[in-house]
C-alpha positions in Angstrom: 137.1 157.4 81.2 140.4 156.5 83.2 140.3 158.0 86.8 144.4 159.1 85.6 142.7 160.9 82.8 142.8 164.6 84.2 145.1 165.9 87.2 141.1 165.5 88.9 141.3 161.8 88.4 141.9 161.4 92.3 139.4 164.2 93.4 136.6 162.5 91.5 136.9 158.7 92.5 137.2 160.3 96.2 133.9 162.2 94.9 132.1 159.2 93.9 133.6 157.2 96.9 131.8 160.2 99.5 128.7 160.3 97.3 128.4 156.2 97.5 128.9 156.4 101.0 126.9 159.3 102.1 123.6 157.5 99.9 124.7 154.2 101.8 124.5 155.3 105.2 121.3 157.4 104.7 119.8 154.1 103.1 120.7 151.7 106.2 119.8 154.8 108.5 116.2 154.6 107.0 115.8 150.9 107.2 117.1 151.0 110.2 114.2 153.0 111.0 111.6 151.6 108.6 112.2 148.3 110.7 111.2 150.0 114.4 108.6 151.5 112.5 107.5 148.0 111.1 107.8 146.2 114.4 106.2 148.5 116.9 103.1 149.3 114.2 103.0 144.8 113.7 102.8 144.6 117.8 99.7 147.1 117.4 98.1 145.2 114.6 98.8 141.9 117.0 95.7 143.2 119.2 93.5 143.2 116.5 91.6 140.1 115.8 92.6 139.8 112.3 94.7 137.7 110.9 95.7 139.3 107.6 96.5 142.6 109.2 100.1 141.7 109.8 100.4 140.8 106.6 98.7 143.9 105.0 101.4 145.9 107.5 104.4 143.8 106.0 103.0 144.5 102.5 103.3 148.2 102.9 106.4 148.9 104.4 107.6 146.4 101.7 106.5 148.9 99.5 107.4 152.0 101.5 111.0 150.2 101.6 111.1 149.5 97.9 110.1 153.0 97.0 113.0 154.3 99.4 115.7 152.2 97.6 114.2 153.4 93.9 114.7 157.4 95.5 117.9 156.4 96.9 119.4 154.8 93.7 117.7 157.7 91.8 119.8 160.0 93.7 122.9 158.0 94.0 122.5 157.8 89.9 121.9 161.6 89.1 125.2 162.6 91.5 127.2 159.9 89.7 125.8 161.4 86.4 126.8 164.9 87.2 130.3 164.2 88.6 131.2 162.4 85.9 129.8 166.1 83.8 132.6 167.5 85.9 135.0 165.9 85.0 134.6 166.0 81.6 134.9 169.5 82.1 138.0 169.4 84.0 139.8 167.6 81.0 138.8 170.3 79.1 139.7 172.9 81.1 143.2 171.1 82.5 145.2 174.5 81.8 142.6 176.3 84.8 143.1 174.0 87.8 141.6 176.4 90.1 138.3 176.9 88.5 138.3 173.3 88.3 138.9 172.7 92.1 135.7 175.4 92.2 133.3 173.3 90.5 134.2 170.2 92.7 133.8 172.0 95.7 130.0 173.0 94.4 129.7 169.6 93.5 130.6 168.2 97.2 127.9 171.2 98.3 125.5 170.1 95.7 125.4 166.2 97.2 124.9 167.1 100.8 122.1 169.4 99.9 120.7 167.0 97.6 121.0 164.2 100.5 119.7 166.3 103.1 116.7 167.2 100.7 116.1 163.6 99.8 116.3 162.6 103.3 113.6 164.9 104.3 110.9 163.9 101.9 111.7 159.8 102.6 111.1 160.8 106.8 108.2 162.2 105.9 107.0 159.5 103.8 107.9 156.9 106.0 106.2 158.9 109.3 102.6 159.6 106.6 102.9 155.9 106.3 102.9 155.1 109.9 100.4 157.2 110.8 97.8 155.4 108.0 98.9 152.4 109.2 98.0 153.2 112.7 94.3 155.0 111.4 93.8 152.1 109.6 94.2 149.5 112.7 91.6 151.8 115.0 89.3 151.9 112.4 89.2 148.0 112.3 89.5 147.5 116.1 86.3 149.8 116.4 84.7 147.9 114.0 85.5 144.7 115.2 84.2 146.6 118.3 80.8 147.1 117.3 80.3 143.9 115.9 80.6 142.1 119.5 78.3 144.5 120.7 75.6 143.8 118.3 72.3 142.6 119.5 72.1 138.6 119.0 69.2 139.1 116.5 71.5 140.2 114.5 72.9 137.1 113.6 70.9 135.1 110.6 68.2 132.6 112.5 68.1 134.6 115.8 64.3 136.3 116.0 62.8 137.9 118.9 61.9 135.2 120.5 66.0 133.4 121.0 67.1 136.6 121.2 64.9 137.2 124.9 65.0 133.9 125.7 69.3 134.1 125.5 68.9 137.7 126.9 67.7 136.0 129.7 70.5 134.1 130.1 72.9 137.0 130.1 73.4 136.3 126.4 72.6 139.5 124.5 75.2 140.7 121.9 76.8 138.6 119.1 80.1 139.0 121.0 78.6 137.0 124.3 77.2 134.6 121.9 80.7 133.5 120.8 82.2 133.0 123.8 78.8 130.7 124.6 79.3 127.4 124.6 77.1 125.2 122.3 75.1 123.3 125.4 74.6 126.5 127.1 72.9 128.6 124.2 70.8 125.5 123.3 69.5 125.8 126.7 68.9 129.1 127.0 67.2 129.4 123.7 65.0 125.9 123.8 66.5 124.2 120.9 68.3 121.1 120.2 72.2 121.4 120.5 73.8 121.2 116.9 71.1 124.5 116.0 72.6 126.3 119.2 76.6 124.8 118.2 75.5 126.8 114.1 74.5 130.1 115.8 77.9 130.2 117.9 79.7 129.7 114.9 77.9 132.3 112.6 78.7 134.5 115.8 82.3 133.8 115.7 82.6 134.2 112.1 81.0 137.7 112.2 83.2 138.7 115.3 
């Protein structure tokens, strides 16, 4: 359909034009705040000793970002669908300019309501997100937690016995155990020095 179809031709490409800029700005406003979102929830995942976090916070705002774009497009789409509807109308109503003018002017009040709607739900998605992210992080910083304070014996090869005798040497939970060096647990626990060097590293692995 030429734009110089209807007396309306100029009205609806400067429709489209506002509808394609309005959906442009909200986008880059969103990433804009996806991105401080994304970087101040990656420093918090830095303090947890675990390397794939990062990762698994890229992967969802990835995904939070591509869903964003789809709703966005969607919108963008379904406005573009119904001014074009308009104008259809308008050429078949060219003898009743004023009516016509009407329906544009509902149609400029339709996309900021839609917009404003549409902005809404993604803030709230994107702030639900966030907030997961963050539960998600405390849940494996206190678990990460309790694993350092767990009693040696808990590690595979440690009985009563190594677990007093490092006790007495101020070694008693799996996380002092790690930080132990090889020479100094073999000591401690009376045995020869590559045993003590396998029990620090089955202590680092379950830290």
């Amino acid at each position: 359909m030429s734009e110089a179809s209807t007396p309306f031709g100029s009205l609806f490409s400067t429709q489209r034009r506002l509808v394609d800029s309005t959906i442009e700005t909200q986008r880059n406003l969103h990433r804009q705040g996806l991105d401080l979102t994304r970087r101040s929830t990656k420093a918090l995942a830095g303090v947890v000793p675990d390397d794939e976090a990062p990762g698994r916070v890229d992967d969802l705002f990835d995904d939070i970002e591509s869903t964003q774009d789809d709703l966005f497009d969607g919108i963008q789409d379904a406005l573009g669908s119904g001014i074009d509807r308009t104008e259809e109308t308008a050429e078949d109503l060219e003898e009743d300019l004023e009516t016509a003018a009407e329906e544009v002017g509902d149609a400029a009040e339709d996309v900021a309501e839609t917009t404003e709607e549409a902005t809404e739900d993604v803030t709230d998605t994107t702030e639900e997100a966030a907030e997961d992210v963050q539960e998600t992080l405390e849940t494996a910083a206190e678990d990460v937690g309790d694993a350092l304070e767990a009693s040696v014996d808990a590690i595979d090869g440690i009985g009563p016995t190594y677990a007093e005798r490092l006790a007495d040497a101020g070694i008693e939970t799996v996380g002092d155990l790690a930080d132990a060096s090889a020479d100094a647990v073999a000591e401690a626990a009376e045995i020869s020095e590559e045993r003590a060097s396998e029990l620090v590293e089955r202590a680092q692995e379950q830290a």
